[in-house]
C-alpha positions in Angstrom: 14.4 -1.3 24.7 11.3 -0.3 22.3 10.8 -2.5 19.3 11.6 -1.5 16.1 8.4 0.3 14.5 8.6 -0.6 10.7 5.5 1.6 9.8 4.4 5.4 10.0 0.8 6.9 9.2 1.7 10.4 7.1 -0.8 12.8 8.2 -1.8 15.9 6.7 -3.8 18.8 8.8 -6.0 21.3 6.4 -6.0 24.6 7.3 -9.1 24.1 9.5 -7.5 21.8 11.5 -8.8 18.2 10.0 -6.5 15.8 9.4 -6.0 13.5 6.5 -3.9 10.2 6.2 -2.6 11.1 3.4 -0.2 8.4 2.9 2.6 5.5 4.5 5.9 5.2 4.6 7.3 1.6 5.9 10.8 -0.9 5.3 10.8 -3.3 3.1 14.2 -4.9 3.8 16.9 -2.4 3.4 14.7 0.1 1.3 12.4 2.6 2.6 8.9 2.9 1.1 6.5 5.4 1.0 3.1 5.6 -1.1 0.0 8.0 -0.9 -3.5 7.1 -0.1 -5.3 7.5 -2.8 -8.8 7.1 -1.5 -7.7 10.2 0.9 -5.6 12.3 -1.9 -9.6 12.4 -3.0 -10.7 14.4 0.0 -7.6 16.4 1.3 -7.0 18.1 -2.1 -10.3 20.4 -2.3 -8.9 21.0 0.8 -5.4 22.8 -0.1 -2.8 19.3 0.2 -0.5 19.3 -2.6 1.3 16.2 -3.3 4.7 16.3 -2.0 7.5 18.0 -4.0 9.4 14.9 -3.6 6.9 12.7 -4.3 5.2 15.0 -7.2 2.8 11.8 -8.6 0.5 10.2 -6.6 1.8 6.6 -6.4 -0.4 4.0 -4.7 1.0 0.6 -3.0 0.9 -1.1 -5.9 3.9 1.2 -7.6 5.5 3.3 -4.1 8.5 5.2 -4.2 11.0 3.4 -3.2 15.1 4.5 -1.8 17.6 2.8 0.1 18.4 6.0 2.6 15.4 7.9 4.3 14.0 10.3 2.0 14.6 13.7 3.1 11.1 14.7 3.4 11.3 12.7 6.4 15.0 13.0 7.1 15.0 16.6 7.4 12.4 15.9 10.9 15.2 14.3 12.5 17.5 16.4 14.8 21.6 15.8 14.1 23.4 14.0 16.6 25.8 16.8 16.7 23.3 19.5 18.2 23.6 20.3 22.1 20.4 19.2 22.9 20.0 16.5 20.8 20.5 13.9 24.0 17.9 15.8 25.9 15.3 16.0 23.1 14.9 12.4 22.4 15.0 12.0 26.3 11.6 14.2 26.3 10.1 12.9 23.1 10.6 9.3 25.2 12.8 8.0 22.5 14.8 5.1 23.3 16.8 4.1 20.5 18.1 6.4 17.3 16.0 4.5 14.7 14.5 7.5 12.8 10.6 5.9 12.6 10.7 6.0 16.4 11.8 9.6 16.6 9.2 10.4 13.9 6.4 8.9 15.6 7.6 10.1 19.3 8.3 13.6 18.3 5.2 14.2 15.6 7.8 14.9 12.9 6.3 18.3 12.7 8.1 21.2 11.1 6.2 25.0 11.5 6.6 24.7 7.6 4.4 22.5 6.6 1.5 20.3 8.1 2.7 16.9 8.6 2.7 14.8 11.7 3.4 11.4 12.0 2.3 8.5 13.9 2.9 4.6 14.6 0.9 2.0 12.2 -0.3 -0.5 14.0 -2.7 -3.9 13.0 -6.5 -3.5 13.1 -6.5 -6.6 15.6 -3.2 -5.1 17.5 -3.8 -6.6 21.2 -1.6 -4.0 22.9 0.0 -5.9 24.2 3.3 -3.4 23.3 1.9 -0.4 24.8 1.1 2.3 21.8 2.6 5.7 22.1 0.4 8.6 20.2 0.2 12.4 20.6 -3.2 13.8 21.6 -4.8 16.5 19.5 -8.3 18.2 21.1 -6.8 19.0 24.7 -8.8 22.2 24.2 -11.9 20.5 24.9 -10.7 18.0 28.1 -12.0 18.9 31.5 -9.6 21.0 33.3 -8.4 17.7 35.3 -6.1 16.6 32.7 -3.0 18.3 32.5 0.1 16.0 31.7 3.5 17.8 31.8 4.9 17.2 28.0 5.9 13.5 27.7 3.9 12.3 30.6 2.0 9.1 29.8 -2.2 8.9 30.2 -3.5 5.4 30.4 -6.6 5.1 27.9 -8.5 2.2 28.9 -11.3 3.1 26.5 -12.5 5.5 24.0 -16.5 6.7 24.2 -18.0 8.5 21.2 -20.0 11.7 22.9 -21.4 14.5 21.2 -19.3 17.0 20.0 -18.9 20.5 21.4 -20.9 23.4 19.2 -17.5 24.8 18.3 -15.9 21.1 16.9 -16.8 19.8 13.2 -14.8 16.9 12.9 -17.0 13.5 12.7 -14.2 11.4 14.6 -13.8 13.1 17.8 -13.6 11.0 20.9 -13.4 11.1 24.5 -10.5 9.0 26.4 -10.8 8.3 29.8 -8.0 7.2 31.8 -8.2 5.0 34.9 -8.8 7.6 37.4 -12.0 8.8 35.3 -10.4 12.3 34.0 -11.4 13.0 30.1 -9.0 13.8 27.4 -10.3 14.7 23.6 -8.1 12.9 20.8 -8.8 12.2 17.4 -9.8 8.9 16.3 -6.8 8.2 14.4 -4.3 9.1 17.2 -2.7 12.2 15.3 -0.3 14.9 16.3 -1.4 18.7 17.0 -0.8 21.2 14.0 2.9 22.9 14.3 1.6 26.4 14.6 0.4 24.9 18.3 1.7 24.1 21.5 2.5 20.5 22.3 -0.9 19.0 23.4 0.1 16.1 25.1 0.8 12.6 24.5 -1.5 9.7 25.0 -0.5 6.1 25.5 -2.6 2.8 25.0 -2.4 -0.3 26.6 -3.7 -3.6 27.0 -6.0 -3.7 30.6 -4.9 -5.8 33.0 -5.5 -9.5 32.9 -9.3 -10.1 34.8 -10.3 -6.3 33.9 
């Protein structure tokens, strides 16, 4: 049984693929919670982000938006129970309960009408020891080795800054390498691909071994 996750990153992807934490949405008791980053509202809106039409001012921690259902901005990211394939798509996402932060983070959240993914929040000094799901973005620039199926887990034991290929702009590109030495490309942050892609993958982090 997973634990319950009590905090998403809200990420934003410009039109050049970049992404943005644009904000947080967490429980406090029986509310939900959710307040921009204001720091990164600063960067993303040159960029084309607009704040949220349900979120239209651009609240910090100190003053969040606050409700005690899910706000639909997020709701509408969860699938209803009552579709045929609801069973089966949290069984691929690797979703274990119904909790609707665990099907955001699992699943991306992503919608082909915007450009919002989600992802867990998790502690600076986080030991790992609860395993970290995350989507992989970048799969385009992996050596050919690396070829999960959709939902198949990669062990990152480390991430290596390298250079970054001619064709890739983005300062926080990294290069995951999994126990049997294959390479995988993910973002720094552990973000979702853009909707108007394919699934890229999923990536999962772990504490190593005791003596490793």
């Amino acid at each position: 049984m997973s634990e319950q996750i009590d905090k998403v990153l809200v990420i934003w992807a410009d039109a050049d693929g970049h992404r943005h934490l644009i904000g947080d949405l967490w429980r406090e008791g029986e509310e939900f919670v959710f307040a921009y980053r204001r720091d990164a509202l600063e960067r993303a809106m040159p960029l084309g982000f607009h704040l949220l039409a349900e979120f239209p001012t651009a609240r910090g921690p100190d003053a969040p938006y606050r409700a005690p259902i899910l706000f639909p901005t997020f709701k509408q990211r969860i699938p209803q129970r009552g579709r045929a394939d609801y069973e089966d798509m949290l069984r691929g996402w690797g979703v274990e309960t119904e909790d609707p932060f665990e099907i955001l983070v699992k699943s991306g959240g992503i919608l082909h009408t915007d450009s919002l993914e989600f992802a867990e929040a998790r502690p600076d000094d986080d030991d790992l020891s609860r395993p970290l799901n995350f989507r992989l973005a970048g799969r385009r620039f992996a050596n050919d080795t690396v070829e999960p199926a959709p939902g198949q887990p990669l062990r990152l034991e480390r991430i290596l800054p390298i250079p970054r290929p001619p064709s890739d702009h983005r300062p926080n590109a990294r290069r995951a390498a999994d126990r049997m030495g294959a390479h995988a490309l993910h973002r720094a942050h552990r973000a979702a691909p853009r909707a108007r892609r394919p699934p890229q993958g999923h990536g999962r982090a772990e504490a190593p071994p005791s003596g490793a």
